[in-house]
Z-matrix of the N, CA and C atoms (Angstrom, degrees):
N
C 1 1.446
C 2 1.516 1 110.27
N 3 1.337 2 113.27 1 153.89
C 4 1.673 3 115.24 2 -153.87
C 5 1.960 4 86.08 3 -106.94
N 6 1.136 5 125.49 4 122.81
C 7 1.562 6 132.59 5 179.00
C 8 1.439 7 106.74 6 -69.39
N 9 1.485 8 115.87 7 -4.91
C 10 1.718 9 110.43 8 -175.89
C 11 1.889 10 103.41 9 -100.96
N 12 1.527 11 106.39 10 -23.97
C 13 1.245 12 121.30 11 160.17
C 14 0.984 13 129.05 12 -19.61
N 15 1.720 14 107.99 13 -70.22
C 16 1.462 15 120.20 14 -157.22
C 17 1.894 16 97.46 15 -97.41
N 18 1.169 17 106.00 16 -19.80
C 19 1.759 18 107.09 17 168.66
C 20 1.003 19 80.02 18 -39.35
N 21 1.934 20 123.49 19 -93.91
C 22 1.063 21 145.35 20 -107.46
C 23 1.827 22 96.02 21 -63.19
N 24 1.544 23 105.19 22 -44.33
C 25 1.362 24 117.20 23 -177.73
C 26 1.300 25 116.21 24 -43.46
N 27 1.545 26 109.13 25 -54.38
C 28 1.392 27 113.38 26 170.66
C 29 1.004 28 154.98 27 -65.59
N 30 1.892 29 112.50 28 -9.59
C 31 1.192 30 147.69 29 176.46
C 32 1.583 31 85.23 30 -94.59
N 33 0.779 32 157.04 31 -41.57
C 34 1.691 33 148.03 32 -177.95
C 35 1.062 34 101.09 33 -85.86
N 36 1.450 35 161.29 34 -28.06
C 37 1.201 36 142.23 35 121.42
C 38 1.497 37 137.82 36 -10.08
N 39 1.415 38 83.12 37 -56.67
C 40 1.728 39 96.86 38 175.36
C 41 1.326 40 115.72 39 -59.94
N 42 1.746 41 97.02 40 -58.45
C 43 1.914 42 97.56 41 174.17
C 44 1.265 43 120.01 42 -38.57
N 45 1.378 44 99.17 43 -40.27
C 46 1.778 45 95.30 44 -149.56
C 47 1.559 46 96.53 45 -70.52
N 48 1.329 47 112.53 46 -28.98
C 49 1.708 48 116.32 47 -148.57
C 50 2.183 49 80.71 48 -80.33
N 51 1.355 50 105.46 49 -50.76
C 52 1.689 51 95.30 50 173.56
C 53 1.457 52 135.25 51 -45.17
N 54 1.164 53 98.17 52 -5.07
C 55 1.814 54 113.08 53 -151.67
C 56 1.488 55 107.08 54 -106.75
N 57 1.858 56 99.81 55 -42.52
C 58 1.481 57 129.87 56 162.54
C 59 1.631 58 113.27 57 -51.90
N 60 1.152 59 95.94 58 -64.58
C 61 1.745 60 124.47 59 -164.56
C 62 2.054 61 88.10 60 -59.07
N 63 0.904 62 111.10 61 -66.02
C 64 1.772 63 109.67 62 -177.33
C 65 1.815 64 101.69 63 -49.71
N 66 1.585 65 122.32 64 -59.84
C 67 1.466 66 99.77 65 -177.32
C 68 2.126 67 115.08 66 -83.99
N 69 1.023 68 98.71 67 44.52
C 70 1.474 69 113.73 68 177.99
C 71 1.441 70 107.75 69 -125.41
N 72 1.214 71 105.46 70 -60.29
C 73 1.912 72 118.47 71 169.54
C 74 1.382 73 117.20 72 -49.57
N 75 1.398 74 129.03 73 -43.59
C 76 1.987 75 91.46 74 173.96
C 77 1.294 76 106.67 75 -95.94
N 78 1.583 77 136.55 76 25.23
C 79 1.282 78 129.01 77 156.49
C 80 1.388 79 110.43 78 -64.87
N 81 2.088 80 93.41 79 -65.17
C 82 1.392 81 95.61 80 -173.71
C 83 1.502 82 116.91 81 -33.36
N 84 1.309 83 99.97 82 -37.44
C 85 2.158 84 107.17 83 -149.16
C 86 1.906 85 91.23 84 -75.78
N 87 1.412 86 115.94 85 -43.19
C 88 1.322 87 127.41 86 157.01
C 89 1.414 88 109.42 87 -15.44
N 90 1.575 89 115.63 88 -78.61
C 91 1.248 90 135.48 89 -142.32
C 92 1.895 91 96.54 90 -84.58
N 93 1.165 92 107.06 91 -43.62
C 94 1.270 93 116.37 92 169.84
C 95 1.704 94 124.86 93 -59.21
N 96 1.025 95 129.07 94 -33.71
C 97 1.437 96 151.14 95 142.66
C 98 1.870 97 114.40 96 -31.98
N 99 1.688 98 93.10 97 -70.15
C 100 1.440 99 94.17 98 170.91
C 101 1.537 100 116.69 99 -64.11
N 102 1.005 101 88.72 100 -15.06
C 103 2.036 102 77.66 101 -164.81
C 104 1.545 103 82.29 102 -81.25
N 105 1.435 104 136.89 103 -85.19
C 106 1.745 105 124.65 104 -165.45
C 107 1.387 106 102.01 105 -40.69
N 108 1.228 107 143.98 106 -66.45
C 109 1.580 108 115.70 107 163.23
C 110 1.254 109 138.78 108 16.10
N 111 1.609 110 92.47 109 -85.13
C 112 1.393 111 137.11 110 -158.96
C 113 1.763 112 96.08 111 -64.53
N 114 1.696 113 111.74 112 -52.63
C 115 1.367 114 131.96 113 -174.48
C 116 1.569 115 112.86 114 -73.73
N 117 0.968 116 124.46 115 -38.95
C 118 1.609 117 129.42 116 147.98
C 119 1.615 118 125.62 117 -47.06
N 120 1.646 119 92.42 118 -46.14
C 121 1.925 120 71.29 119 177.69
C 122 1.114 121 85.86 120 -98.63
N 123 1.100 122 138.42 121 105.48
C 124 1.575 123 160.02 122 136.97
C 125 1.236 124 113.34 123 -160.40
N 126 1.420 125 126.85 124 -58.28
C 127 1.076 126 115.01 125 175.93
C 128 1.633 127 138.51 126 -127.97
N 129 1.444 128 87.93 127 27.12
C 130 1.413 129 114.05 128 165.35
C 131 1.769 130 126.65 129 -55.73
N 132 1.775 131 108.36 130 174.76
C 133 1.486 132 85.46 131 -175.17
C 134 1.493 133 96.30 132 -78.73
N 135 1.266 134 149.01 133 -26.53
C 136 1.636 135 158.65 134 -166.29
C 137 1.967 136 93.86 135 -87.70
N 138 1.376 137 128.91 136 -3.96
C 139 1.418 138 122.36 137 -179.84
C 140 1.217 139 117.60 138 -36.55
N 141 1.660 140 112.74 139 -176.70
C 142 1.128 141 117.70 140 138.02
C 143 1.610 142 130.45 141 -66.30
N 144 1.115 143 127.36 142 -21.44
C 145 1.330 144 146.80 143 -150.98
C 146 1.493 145 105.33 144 -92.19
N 147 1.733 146 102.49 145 -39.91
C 148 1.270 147 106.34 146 175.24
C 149 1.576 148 121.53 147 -89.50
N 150 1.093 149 103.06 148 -10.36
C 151 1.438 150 126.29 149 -169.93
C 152 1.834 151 86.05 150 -67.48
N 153 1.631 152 94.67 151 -67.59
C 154 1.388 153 99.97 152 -164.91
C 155 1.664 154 119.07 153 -67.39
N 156 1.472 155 113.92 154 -4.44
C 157 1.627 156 105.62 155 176.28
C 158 1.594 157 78.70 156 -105.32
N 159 1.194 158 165.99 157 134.50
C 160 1.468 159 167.82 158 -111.82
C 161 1.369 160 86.45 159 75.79
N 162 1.483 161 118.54 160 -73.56
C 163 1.517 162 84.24 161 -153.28
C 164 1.625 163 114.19 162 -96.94
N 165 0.987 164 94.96 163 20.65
C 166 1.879 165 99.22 164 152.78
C 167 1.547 166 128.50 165 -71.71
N 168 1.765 167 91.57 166 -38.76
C 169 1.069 168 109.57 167 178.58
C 170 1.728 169 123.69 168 -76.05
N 171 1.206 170 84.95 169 -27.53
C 172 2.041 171 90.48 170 163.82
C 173 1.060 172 86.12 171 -71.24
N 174 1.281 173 133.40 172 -75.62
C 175 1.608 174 124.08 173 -149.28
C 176 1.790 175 118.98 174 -53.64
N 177 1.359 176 126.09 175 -43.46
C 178 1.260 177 127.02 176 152.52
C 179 1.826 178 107.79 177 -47.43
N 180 0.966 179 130.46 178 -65.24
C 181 1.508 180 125.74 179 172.21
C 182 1.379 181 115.16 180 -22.14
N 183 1.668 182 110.82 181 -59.85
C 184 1.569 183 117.24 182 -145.90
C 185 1.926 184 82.42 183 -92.81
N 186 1.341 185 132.90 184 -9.35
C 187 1.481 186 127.82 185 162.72
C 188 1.588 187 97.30 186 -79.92
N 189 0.895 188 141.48 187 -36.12
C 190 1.297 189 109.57 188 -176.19
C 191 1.396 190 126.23 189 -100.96
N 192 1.428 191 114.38 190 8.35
C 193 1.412 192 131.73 191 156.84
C 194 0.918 193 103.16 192 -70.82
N 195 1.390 194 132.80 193 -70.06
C 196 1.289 195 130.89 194 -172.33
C 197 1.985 196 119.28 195 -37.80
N 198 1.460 197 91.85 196 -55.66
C 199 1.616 198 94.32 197 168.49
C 200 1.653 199 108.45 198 -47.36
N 201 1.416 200 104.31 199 -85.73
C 202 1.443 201 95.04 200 161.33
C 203 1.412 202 131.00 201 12.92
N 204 1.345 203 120.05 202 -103.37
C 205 1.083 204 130.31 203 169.36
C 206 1.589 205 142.26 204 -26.24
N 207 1.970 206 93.44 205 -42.09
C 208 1.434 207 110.50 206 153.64
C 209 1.418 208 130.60 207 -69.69
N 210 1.314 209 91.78 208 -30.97
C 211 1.820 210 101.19 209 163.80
C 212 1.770 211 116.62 210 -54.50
N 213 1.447 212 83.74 211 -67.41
C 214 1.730 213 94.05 212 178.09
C 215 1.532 214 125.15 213 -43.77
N 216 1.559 215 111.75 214 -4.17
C 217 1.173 216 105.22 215 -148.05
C 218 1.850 217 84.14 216 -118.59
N 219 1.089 218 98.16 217 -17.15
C 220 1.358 219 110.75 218 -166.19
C 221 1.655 220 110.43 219 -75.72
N 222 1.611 221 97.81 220 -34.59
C 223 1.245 222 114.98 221 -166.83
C 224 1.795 223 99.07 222 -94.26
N 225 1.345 224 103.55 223 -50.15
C 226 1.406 225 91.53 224 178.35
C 227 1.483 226 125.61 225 -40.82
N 228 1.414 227 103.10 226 -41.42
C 229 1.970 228 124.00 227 -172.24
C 230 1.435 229 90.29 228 -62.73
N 231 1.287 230 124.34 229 -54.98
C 232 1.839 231 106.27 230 164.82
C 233 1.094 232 162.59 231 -68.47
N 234 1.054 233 87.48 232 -7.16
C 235 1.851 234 123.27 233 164.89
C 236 1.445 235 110.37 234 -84.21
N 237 1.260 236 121.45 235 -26.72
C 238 1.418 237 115.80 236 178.07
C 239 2.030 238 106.60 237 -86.13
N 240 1.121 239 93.94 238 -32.35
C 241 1.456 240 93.79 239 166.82
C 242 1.264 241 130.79 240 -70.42
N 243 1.808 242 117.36 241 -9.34
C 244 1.432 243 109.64 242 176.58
C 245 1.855 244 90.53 243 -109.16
N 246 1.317 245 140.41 244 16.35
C 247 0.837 246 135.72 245 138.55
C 248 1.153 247 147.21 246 -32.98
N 249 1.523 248 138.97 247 94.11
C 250 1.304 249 141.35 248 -164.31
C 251 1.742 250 131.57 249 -37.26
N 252 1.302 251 100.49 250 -27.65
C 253 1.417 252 100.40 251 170.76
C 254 1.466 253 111.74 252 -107.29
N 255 1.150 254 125.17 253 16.41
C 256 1.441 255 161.63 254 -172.14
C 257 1.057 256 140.97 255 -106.05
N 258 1.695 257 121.69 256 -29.48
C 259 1.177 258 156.72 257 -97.92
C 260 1.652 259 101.10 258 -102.31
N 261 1.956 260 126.79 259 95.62
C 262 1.407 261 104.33 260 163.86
C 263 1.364 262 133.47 261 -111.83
N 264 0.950 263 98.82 262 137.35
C 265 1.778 264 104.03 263 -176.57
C 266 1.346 265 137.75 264 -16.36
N 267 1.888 266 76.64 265 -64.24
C 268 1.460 267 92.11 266 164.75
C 269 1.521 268 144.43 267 -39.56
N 270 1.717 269 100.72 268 -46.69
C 271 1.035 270 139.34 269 -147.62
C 272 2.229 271 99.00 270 -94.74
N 273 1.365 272 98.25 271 -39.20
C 274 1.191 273 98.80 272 163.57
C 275 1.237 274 121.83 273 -85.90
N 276 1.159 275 137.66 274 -21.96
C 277 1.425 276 140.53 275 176.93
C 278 1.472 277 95.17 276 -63.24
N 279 1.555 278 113.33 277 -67.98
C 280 1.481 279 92.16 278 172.09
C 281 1.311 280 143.52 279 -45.88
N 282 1.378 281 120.52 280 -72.63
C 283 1.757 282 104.71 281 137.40
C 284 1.452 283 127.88 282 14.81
N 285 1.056 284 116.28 283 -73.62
C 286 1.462 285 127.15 284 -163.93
C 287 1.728 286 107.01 285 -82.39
N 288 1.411 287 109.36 286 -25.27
C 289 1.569 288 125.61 287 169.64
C 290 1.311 289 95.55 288 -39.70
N 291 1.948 290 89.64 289 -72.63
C 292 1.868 291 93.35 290 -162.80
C 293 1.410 292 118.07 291 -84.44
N 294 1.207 293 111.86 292 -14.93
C 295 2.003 294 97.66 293 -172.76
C 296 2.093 295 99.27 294 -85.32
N 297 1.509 296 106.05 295 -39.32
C 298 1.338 297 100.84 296 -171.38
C 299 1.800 298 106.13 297 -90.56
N 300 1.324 299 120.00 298 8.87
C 301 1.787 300 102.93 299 -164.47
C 302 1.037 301 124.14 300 33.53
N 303 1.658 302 118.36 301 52.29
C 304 1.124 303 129.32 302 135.67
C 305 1.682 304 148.08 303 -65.46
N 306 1.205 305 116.74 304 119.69
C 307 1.438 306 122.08 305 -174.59
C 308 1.122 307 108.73 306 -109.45
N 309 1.845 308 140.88 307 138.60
C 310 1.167 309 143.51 308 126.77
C 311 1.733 310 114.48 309 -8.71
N 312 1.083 311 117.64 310 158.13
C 313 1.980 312 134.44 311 -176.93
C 314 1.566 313 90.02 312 -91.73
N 315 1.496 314 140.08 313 -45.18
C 316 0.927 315 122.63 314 -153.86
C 317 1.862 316 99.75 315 -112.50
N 318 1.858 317 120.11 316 9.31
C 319 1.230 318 109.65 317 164.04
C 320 1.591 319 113.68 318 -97.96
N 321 1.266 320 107.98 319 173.07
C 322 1.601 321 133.23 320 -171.38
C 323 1.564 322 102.26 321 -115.49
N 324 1.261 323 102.87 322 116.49
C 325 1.999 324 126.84 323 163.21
C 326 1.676 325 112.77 324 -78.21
N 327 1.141 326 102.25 325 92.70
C 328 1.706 327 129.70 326 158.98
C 329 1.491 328 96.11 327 -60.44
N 330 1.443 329 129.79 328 123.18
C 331 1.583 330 116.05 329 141.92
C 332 1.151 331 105.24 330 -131.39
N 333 1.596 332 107.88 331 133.96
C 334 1.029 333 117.72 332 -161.56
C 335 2.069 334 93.97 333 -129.31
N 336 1.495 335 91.13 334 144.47
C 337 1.641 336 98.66 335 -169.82
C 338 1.509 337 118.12 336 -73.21
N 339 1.516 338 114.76 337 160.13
C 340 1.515 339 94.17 338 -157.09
C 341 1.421 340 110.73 339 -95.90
N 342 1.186 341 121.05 340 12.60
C 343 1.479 342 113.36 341 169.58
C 344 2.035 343 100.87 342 -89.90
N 345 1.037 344 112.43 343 -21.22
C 346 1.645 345 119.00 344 163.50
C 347 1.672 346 126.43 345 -76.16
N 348 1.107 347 96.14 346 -8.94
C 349 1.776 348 110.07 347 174.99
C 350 1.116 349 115.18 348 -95.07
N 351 1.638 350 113.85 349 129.02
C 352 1.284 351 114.86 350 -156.34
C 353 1.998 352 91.83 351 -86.69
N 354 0.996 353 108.44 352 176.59
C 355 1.536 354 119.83 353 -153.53
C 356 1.557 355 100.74 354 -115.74
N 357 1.515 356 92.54 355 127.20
C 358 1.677 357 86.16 356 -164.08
C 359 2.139 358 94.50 357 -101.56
N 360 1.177 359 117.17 358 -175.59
C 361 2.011 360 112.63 359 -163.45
C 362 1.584 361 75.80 360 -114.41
């Protein structure tokens, strides 16, 4: 066997594998590019993922405005009734039930303990 032979072999090896390796390399770097891309808009902070718990989170928001609002509205309508030029009876007697513990002469006081009291929202 000729020792300049198998150089030669191996230097054509080498090329070829350099020659390969260059039209292989900006695919890979290509393909590698798209994929962090690809993996960002999904699960990036700007994703889809985040996109979609955002808008849960409006949607929990715009439910508890809404409560809100019905609350406020609830309370306002009673506040205008203990209003002086406004003024209902009803509405203060109750009042005065709970802030002063007031009872009627002809009602009866139940007290009942508070692990036995049912629980008002």
């Amino acid at each position: 066997m000729n020792p300049g032979c198998d150089s030669l072999a191996v230097m054509n090896v080498i090329r070829e594998l350099q020659r390969r390796s260059k039209q292989v390399f900006l695919p890979a770097i290509g393909v590698c590019l798209i994929g962090y891309f690809i993996y960002h808009a999904v699960q990036g902070d700007r994703g889809l993922l985040a996109y979609y718990q955002l808008g849960q989170a409006v949607n929990r928001a715009e439910h508890t405005l809404t409560t809100l609002r019905g609350e406020r509205t609830q309370l306002a309508h009673r506040v205008s009734l203990l209003r002086p030029d406004n003024l209902d009876p009803d509405m203060l007697e109750e009042r005065a039930r709970v802030v002063l513990n007031m009872v009627r002469e002809n009602e009866f006081v139940i007290l009942v303990p508070r692990s036995a009291a049912p629980q008002q929202p």
